[in-house]
N, CA and C atoms of all chains as a GROMACS GRO file, in nm:
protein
  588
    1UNK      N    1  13.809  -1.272   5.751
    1UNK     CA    2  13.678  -1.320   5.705
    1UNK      C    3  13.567  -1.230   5.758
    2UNK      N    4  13.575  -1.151   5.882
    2UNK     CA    5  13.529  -1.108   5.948
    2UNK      C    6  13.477  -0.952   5.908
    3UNK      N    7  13.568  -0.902   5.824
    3UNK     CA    8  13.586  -0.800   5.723
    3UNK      C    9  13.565  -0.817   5.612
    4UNK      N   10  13.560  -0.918   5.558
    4UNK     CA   11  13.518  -0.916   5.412
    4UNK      C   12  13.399  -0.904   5.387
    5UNK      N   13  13.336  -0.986   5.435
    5UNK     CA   14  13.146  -0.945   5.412
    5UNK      C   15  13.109  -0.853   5.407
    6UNK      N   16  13.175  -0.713   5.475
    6UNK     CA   17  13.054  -0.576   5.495
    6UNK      C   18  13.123  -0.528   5.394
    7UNK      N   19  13.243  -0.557   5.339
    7UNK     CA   20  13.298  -0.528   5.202
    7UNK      C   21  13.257  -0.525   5.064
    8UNK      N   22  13.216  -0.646   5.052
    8UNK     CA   23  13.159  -0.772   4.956
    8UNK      C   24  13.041  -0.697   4.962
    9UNK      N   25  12.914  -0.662   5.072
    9UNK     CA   26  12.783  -0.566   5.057
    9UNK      C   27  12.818  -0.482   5.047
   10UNK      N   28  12.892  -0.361   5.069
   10UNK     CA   29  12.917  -0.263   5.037
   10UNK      C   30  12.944  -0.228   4.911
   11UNK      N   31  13.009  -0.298   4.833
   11UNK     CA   32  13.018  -0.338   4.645
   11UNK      C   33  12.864  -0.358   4.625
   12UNK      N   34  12.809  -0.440   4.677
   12UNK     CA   35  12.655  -0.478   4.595
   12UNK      C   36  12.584  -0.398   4.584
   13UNK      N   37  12.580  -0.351   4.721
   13UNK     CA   38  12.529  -0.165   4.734
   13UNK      C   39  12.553  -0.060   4.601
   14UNK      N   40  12.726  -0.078   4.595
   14UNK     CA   41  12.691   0.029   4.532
   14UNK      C   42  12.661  -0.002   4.379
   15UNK      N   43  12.643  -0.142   4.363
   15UNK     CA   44  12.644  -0.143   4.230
   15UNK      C   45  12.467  -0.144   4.190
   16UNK      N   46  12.389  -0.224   4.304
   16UNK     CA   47  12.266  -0.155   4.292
   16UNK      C   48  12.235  -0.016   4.253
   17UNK      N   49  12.283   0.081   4.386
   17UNK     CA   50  12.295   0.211   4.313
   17UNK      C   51  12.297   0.267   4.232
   18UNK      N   52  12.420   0.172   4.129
   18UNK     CA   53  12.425   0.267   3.994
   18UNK      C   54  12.324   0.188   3.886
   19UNK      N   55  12.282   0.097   3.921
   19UNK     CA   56  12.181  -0.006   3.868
   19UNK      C   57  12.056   0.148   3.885
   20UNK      N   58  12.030   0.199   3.984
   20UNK     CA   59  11.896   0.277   4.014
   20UNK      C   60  11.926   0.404   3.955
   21UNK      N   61  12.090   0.420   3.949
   21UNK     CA   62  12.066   0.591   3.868
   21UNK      C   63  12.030   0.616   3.719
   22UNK      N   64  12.066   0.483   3.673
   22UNK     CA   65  12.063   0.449   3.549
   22UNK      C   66  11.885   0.411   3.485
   23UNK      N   67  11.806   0.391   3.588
   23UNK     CA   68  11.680   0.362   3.627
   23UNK      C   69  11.581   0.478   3.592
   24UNK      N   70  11.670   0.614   3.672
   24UNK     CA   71  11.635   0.761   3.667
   24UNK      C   72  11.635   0.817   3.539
   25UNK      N   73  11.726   0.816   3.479
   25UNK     CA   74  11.794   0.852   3.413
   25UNK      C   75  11.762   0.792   3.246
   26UNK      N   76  11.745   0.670   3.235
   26UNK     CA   77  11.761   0.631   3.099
   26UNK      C   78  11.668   0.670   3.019
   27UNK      N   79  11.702   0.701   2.888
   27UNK     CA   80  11.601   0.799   2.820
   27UNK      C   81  11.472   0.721   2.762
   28UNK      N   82  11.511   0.586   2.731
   28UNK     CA   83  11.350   0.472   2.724
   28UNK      C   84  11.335   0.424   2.814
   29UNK      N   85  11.198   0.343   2.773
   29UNK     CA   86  11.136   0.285   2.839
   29UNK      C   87  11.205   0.144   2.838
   30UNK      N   88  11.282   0.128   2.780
   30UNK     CA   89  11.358  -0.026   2.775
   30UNK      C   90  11.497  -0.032   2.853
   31UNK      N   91  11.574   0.104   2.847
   31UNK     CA   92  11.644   0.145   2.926
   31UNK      C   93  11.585   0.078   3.074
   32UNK      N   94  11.470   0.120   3.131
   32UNK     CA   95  11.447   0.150   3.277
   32UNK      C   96  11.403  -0.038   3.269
   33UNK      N   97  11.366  -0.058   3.204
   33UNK     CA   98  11.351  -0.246   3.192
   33UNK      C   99  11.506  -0.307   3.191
   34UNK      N  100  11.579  -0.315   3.146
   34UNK     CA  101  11.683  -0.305   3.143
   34UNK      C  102  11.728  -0.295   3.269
   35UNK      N  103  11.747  -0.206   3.343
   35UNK     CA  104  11.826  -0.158   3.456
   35UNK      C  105  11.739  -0.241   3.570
   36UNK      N  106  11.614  -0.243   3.540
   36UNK     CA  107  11.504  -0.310   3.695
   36UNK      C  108  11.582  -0.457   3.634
   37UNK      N  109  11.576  -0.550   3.537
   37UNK     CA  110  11.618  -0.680   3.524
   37UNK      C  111  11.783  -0.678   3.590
   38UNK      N  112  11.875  -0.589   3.530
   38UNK     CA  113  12.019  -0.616   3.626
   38UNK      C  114  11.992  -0.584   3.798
   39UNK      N  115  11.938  -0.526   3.829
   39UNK     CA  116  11.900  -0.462   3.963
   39UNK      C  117  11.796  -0.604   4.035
   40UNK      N  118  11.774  -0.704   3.977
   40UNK     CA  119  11.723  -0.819   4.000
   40UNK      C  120  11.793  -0.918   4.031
   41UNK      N  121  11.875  -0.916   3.934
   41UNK     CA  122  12.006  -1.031   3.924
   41UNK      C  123  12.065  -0.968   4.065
   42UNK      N  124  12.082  -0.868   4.079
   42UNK     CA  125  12.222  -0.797   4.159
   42UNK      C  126  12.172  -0.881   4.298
   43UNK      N  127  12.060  -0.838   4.301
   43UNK     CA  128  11.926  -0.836   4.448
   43UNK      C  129  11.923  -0.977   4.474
   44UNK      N  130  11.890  -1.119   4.418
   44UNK     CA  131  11.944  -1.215   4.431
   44UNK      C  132  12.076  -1.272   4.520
   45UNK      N  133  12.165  -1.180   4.426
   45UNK     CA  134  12.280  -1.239   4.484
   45UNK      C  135  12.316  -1.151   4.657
   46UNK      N  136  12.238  -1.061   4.651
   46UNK     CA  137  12.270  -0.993   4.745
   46UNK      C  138  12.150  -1.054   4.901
   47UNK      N  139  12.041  -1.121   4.847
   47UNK     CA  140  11.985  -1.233   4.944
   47UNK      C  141  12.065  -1.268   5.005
   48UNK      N  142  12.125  -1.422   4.895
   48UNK     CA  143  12.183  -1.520   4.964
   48UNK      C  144  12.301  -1.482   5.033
   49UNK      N  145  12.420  -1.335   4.975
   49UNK     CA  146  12.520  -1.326   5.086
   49UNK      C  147  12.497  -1.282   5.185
   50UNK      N  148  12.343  -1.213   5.204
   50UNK     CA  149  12.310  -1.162   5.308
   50UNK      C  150  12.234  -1.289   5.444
   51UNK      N  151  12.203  -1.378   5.369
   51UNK     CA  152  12.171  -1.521   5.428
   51UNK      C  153  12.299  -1.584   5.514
   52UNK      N  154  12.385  -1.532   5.387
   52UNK     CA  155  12.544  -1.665   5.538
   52UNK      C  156  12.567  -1.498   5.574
   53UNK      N  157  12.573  -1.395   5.621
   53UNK     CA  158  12.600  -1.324   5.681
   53UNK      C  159  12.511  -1.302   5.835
   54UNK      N  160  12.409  -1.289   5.776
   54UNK     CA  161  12.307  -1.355   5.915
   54UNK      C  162  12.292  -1.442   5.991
   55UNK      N  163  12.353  -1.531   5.854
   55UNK     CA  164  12.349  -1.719   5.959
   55UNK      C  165  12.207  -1.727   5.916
   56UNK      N  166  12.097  -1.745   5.881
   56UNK     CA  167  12.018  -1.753   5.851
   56UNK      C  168  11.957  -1.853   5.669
   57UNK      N  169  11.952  -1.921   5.735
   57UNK     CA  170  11.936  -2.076   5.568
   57UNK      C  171  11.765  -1.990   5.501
   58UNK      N  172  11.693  -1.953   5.560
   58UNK     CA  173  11.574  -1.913   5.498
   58UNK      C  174  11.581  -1.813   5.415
   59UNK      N  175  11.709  -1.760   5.413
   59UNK     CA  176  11.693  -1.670   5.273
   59UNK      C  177  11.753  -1.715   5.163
   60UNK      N  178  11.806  -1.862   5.151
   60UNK     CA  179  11.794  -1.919   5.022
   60UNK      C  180  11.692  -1.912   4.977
   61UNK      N  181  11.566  -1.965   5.030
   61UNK     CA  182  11.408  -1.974   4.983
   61UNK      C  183  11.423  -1.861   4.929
   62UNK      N  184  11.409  -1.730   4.992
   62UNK     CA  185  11.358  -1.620   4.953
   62UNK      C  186  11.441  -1.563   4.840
   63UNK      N  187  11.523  -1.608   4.819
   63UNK     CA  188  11.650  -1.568   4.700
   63UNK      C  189  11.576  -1.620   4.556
   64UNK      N  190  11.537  -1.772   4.607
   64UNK     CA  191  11.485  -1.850   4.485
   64UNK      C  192  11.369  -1.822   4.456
   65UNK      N  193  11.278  -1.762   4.527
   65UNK     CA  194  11.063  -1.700   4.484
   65UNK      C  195  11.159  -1.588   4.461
   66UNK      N  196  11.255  -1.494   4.486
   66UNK     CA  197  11.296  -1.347   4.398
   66UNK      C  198  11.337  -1.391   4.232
   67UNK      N  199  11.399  -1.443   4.313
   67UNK     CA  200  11.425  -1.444   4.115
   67UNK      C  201  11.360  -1.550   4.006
   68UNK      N  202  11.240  -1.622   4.093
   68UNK     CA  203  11.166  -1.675   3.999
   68UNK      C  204  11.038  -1.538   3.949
   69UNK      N  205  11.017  -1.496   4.021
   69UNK     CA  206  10.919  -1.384   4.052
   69UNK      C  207  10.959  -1.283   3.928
   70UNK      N  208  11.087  -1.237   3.970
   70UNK     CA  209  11.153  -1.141   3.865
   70UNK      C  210  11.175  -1.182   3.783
   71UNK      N  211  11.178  -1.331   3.693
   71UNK     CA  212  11.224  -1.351   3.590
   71UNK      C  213  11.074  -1.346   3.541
   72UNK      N  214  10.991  -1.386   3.578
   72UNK     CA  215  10.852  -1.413   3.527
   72UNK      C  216  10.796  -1.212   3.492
   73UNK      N  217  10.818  -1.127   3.589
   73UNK     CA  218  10.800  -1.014   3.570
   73UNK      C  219  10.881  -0.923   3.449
   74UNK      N  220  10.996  -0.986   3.439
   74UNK     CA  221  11.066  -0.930   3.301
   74UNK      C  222  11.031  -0.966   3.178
   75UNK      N  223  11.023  -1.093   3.181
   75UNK     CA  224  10.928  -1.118   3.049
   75UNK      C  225  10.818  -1.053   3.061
   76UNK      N  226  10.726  -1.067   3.125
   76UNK     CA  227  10.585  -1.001   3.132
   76UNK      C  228  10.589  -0.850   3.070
   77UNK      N  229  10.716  -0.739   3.124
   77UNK     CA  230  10.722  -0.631   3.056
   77UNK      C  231  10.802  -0.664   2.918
   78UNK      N  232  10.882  -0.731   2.898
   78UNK     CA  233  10.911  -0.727   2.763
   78UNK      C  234  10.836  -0.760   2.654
   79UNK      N  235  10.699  -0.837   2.683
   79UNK     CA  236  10.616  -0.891   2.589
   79UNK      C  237  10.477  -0.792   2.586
   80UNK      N  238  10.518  -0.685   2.730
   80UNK     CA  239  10.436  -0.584   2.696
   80UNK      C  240  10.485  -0.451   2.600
   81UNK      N  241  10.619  -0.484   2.639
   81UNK     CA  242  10.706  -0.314   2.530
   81UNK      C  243  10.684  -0.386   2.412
   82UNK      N  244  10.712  -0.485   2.352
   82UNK     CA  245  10.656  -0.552   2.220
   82UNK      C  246  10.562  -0.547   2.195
   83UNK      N  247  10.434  -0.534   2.251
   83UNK     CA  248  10.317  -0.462   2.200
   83UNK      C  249  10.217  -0.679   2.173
   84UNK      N  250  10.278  -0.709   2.262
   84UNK     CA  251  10.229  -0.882   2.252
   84UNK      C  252  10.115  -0.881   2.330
   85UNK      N  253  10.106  -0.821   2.476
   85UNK     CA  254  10.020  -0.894   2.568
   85UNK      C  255   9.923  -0.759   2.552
   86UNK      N  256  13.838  -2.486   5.233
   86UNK     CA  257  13.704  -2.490   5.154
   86UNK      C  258  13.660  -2.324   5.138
   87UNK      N  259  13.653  -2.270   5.293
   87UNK     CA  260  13.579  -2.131   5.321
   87UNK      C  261  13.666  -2.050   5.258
   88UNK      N  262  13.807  -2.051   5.252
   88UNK     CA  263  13.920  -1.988   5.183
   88UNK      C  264  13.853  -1.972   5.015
   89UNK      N  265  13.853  -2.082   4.939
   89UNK     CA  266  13.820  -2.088   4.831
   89UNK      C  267  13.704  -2.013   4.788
   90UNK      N  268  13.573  -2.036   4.885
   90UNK     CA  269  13.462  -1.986   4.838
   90UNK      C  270  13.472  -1.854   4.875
   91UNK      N  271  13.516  -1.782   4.978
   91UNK     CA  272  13.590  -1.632   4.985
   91UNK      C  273  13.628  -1.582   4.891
   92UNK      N  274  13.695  -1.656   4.792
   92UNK     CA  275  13.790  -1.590   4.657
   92UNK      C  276  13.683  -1.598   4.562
   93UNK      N  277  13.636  -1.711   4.486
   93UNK     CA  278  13.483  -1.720   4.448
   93UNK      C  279  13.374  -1.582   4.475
   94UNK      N  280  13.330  -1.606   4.578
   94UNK     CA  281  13.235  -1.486   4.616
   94UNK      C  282  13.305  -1.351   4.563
   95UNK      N  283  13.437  -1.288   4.603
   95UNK     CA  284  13.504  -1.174   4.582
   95UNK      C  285  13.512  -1.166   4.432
   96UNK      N  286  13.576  -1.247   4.393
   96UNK     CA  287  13.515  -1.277   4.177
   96UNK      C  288  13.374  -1.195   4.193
   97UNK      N  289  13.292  -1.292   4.198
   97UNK     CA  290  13.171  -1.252   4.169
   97UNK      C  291  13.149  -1.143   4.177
   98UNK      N  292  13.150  -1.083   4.279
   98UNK     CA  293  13.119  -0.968   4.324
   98UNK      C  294  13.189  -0.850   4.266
   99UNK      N  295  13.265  -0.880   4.236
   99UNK     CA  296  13.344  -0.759   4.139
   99UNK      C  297  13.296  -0.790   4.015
  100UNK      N  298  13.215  -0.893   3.926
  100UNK     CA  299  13.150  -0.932   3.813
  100UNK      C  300  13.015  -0.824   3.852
  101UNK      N  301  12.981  -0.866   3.950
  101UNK     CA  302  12.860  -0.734   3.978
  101UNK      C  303  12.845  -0.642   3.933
  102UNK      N  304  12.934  -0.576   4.024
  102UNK     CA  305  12.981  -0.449   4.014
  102UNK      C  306  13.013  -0.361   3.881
  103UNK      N  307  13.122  -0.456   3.812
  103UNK     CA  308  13.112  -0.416   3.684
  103UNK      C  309  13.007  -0.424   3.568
  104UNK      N  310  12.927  -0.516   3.611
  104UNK     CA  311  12.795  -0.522   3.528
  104UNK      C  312  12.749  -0.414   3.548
  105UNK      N  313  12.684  -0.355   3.652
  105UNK     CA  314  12.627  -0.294   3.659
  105UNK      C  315  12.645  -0.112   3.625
  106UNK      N  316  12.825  -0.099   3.638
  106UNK     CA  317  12.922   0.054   3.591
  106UNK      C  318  12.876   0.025   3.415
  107UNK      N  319  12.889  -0.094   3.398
  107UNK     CA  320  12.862  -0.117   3.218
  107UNK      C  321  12.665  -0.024   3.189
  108UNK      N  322  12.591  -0.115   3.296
  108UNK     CA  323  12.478  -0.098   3.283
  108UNK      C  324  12.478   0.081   3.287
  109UNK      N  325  12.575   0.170   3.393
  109UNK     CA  326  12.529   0.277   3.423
  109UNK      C  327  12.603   0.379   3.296
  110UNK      N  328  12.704   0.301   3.253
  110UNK     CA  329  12.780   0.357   3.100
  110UNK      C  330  12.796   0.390   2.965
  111UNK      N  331  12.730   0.236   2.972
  111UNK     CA  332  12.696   0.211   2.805
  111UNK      C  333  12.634   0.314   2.742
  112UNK      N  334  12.668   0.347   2.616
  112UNK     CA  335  12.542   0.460   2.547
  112UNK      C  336  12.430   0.422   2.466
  113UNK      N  337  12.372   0.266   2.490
  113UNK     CA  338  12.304   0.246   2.403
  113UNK      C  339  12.203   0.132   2.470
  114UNK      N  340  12.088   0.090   2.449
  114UNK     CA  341  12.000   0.001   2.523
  114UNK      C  342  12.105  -0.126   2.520
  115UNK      N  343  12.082  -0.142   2.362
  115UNK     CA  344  12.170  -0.285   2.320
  115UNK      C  345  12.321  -0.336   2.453
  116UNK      N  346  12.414  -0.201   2.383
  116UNK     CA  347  12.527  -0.234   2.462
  116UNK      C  348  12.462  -0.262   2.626
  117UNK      N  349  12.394  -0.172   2.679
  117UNK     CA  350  12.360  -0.225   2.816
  117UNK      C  351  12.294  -0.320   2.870
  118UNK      N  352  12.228  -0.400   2.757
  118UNK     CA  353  12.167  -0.525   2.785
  118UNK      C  354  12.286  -0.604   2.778
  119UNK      N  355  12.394  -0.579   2.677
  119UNK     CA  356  12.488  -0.700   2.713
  119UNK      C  357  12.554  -0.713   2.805
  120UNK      N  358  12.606  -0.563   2.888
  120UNK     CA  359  12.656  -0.550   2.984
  120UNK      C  360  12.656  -0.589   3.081
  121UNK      N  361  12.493  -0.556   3.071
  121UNK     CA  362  12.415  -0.598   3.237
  121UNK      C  363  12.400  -0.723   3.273
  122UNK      N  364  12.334  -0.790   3.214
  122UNK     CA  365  12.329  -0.932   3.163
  122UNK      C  366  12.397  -1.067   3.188
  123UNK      N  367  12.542  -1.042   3.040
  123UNK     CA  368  12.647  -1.124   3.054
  123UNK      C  369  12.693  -1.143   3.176
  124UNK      N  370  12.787  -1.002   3.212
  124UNK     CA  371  12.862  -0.980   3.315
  124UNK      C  372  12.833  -1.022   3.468
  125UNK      N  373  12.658  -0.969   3.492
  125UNK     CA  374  12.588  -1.018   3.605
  125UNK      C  375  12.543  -1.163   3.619
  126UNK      N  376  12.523  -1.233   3.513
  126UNK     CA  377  12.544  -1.370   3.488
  126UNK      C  378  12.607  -1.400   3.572
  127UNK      N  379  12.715  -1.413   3.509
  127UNK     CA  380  12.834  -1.482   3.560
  127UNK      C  381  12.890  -1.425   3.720
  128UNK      N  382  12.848  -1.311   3.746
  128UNK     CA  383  12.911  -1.258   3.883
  128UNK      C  384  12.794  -1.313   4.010
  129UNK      N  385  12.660  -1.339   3.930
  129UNK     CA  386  12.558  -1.393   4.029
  129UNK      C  387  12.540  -1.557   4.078
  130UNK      N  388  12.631  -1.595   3.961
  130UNK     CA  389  12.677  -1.785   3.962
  130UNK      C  390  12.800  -1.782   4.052
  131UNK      N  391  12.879  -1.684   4.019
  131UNK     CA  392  12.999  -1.726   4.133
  131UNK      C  393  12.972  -1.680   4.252
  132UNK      N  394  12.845  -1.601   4.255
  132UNK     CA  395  12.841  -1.515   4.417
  132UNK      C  396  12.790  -1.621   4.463
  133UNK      N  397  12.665  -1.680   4.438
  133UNK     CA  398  12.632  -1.785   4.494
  133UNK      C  399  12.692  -1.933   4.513
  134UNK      N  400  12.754  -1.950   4.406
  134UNK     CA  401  12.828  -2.086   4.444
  134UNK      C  402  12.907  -2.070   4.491
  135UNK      N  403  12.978  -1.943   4.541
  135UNK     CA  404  13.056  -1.906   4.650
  135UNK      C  405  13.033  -1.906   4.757
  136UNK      N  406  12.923  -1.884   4.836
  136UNK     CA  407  12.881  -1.863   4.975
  136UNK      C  408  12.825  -2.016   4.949
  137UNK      N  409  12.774  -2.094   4.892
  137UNK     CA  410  12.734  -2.270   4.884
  137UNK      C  411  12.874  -2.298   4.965
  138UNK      N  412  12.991  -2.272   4.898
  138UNK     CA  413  13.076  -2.312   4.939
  138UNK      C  414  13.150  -2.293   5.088
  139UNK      N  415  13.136  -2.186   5.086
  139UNK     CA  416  13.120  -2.132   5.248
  139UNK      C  417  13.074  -2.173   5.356
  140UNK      N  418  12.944  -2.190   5.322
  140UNK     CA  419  12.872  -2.233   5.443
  140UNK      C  420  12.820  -2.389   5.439
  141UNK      N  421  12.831  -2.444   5.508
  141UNK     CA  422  12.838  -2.600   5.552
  141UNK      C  423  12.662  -2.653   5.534
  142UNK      N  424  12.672  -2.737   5.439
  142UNK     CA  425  12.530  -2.758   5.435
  142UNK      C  426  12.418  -2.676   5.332
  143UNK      N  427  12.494  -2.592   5.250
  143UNK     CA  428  12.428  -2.438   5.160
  143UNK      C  429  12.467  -2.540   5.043
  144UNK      N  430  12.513  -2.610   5.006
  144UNK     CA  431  12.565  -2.577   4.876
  144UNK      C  432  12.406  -2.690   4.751
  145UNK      N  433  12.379  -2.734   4.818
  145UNK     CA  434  12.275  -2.819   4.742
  145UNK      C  435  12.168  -2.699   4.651
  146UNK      N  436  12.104  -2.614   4.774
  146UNK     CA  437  12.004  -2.500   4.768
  146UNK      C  438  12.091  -2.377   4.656
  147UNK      N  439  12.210  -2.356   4.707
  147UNK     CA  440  12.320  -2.227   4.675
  147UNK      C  441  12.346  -2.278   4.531
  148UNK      N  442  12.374  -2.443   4.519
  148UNK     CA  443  12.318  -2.462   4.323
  148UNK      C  444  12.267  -2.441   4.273
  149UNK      N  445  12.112  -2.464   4.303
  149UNK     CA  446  11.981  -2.468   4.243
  149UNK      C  447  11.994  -2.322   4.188
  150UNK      N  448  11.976  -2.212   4.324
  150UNK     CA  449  11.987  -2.047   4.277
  150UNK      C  450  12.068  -2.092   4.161
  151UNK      N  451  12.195  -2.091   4.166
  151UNK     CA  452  12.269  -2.050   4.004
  151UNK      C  453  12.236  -2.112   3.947
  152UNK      N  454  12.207  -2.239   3.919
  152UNK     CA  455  12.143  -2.254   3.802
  152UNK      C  456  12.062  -2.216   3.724
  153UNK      N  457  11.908  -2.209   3.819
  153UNK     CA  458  11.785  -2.124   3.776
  153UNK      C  459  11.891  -2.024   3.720
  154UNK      N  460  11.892  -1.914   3.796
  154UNK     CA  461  12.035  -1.781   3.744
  154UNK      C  462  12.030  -1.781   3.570
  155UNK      N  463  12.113  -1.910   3.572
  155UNK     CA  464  12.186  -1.914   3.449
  155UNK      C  465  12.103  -1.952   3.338
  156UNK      N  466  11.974  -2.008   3.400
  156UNK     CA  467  11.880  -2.091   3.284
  156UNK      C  468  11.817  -1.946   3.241
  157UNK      N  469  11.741  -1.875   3.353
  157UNK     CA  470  11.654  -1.802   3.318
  157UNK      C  471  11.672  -1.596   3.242
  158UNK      N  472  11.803  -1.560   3.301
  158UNK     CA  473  11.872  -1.498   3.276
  158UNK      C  474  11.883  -1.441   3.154
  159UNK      N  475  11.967  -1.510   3.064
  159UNK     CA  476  11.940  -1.537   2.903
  159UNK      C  477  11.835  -1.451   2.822
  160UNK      N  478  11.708  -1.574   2.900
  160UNK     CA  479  11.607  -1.574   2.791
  160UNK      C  480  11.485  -1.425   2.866
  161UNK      N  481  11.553  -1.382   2.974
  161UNK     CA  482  11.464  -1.278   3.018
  161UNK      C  483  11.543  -1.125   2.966
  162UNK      N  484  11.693  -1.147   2.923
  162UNK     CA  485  11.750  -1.060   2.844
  162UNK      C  486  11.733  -1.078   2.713
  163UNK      N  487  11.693  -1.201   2.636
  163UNK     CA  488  11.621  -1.175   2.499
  163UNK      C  489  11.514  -1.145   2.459
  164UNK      N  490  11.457  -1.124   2.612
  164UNK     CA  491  11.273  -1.082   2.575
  164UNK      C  492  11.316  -0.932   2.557
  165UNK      N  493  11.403  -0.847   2.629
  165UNK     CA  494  11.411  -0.746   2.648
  165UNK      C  495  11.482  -0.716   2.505
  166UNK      N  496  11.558  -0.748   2.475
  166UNK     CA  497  11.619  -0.686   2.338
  166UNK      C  498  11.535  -0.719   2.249
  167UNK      N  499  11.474  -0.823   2.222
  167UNK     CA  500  11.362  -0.823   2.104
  167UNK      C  501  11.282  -0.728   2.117
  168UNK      N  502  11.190  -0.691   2.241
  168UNK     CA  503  11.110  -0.601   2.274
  168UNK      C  504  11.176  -0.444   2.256
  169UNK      N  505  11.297  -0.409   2.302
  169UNK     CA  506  11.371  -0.292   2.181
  169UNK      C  507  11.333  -0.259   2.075
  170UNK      N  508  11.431  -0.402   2.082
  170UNK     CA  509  11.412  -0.375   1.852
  170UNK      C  510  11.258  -0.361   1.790
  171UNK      N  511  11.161  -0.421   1.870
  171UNK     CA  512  11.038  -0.462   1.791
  171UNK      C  513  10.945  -0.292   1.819
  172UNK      N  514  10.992  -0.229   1.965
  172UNK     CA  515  10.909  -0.143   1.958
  172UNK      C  516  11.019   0.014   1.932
  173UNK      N  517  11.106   0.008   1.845
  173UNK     CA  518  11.164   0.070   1.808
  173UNK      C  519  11.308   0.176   1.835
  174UNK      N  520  11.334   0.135   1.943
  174UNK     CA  521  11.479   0.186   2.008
  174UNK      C  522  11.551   0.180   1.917
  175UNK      N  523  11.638   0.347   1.921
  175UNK     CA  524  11.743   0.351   1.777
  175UNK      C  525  11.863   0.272   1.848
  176UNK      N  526  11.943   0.252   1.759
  176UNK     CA  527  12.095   0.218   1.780
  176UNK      C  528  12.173   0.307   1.809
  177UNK      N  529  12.305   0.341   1.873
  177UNK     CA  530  12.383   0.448   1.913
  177UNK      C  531  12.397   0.445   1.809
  178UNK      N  532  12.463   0.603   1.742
  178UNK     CA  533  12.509   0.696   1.631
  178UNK      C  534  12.632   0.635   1.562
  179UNK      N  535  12.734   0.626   1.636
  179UNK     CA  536  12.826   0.537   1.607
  179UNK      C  537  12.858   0.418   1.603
  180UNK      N  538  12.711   0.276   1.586
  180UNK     CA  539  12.768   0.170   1.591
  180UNK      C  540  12.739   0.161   1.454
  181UNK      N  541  12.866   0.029   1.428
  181UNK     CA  542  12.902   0.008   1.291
  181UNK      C  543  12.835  -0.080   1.175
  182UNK      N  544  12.722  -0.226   1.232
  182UNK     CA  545  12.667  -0.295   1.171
  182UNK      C  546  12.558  -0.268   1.215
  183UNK      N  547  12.438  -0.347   1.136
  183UNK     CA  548  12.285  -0.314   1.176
  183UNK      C  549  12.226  -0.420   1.104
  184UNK      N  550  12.242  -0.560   1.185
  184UNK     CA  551  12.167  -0.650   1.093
  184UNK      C  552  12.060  -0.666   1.084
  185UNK      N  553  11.912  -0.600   1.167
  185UNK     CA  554  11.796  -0.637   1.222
  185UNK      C  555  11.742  -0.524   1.170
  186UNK      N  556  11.798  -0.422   1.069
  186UNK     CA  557  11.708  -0.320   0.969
  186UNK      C  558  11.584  -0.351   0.940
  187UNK      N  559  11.569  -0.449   0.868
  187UNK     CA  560  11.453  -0.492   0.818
  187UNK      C  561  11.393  -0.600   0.929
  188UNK      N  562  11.351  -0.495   0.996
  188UNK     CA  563  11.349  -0.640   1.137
  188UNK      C  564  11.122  -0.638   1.091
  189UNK      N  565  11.080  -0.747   1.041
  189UNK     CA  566  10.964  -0.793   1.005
  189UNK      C  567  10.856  -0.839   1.103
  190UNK      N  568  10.805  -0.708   1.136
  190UNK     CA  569  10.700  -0.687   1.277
  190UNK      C  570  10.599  -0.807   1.238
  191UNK      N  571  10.549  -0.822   1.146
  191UNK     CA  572  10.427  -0.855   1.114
  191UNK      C  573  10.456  -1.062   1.142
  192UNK      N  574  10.544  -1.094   1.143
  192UNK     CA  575  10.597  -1.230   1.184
  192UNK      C  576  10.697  -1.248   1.246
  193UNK      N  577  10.713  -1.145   1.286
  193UNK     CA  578  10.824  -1.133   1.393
  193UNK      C  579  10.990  -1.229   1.365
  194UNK      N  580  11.030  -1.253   1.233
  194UNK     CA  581  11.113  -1.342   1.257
  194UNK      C  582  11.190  -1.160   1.159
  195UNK      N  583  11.335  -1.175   1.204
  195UNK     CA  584  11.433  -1.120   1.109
  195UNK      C  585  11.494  -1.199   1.014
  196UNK      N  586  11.552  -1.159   0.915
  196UNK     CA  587  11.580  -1.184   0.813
  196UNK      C  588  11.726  -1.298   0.833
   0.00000   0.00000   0.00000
């Protein structure tokens, strides 16, 4: 059990990562929206395992204002690439 | 219990992961919105209701996250693909159907 956790982050890591090269890289502007919204989701989940890894209950809170935050910010750019707001 | 949510969490987390090789793969906005999306969905509901399960006293709070997750998720990946299609992102070269051709800016509904 003791080993699995820096495992388990070490995956989140790198999948952030490729969440950010893809960030660099994508040839639109919906592309890089795209990649910041999975790179949101990822970041979430990577709070709360980082919460029972700490021992620490206060980064549920902070898990739940991230991804209310980020969900409110993805729409906000998608209704701006639509040419809405 | 901690056994279970160990296996749970390890799911998930390989749902991640692969979301995100999809996200860094795909050749096309579309395909990578589904990629990213679906896949992370579901790998961000089991990560969390995995460590709920884990830890003694998490799991009330460690719901709520996936749920929100699962409610909001969705509809913040359909803002993004409408917003594609509406401000003009082509389709990869080789995909085979194209139902949103006549996609009707001016009322925004497709056909």
């Amino acid at each position: 059990m003791s080993l699995l956790l820096p495992v388990l982050l070490g995956i989140i890591g790198a999948a952030i990562l490729l969440c950010l090269l893809r960030m660099v890289r994508g040839p639109t502007t919906v592309d890089r929206a795209v990649a910041v919204d999975t790179t949101a989701t990822v970041t979430t989940a990577l709070l709360v395992l980082l919460g029972f890894a700490f021992e620490r209950y206060v980064y549920l809170d902070v898990a739940l204002v991230y991804a209310l935050l980020t969900f409110i910010g993805s729409v906000a750019i998608a209704r701006y690439l639509e040419g809405g707001l | 219990m901690a056994t279970a949510g160990a296996i749970v969490t390890t799911i998930g987390t390989i749902f991640l992961f692969l979301g995100s090789l999809g996200v860094f793969r795909f050749p096309d906005v579309y395909n990578r919105l589904q990629g990213g999306t679906k896949c992370t969905t579901l790998g961000a509901f089991l990560t969390v209701v995995g460590v709920g399960m884990m830890g003694p006293g998490w799991f009330v709070k460690a719901l709520l996250i996936a749920v929100f997750i699962l409610l909001t998720n969705p509809v913040s990946s359909h803002a993004l693909g409408r917003a594609g299609r509406k401000s003009g992102v082509s389709l990869w070269e080789r995909s085979v159907v194209d139902r949103g051709g006549d996609f009707d800016s001016s009322s925004g509904e497709s056909r």
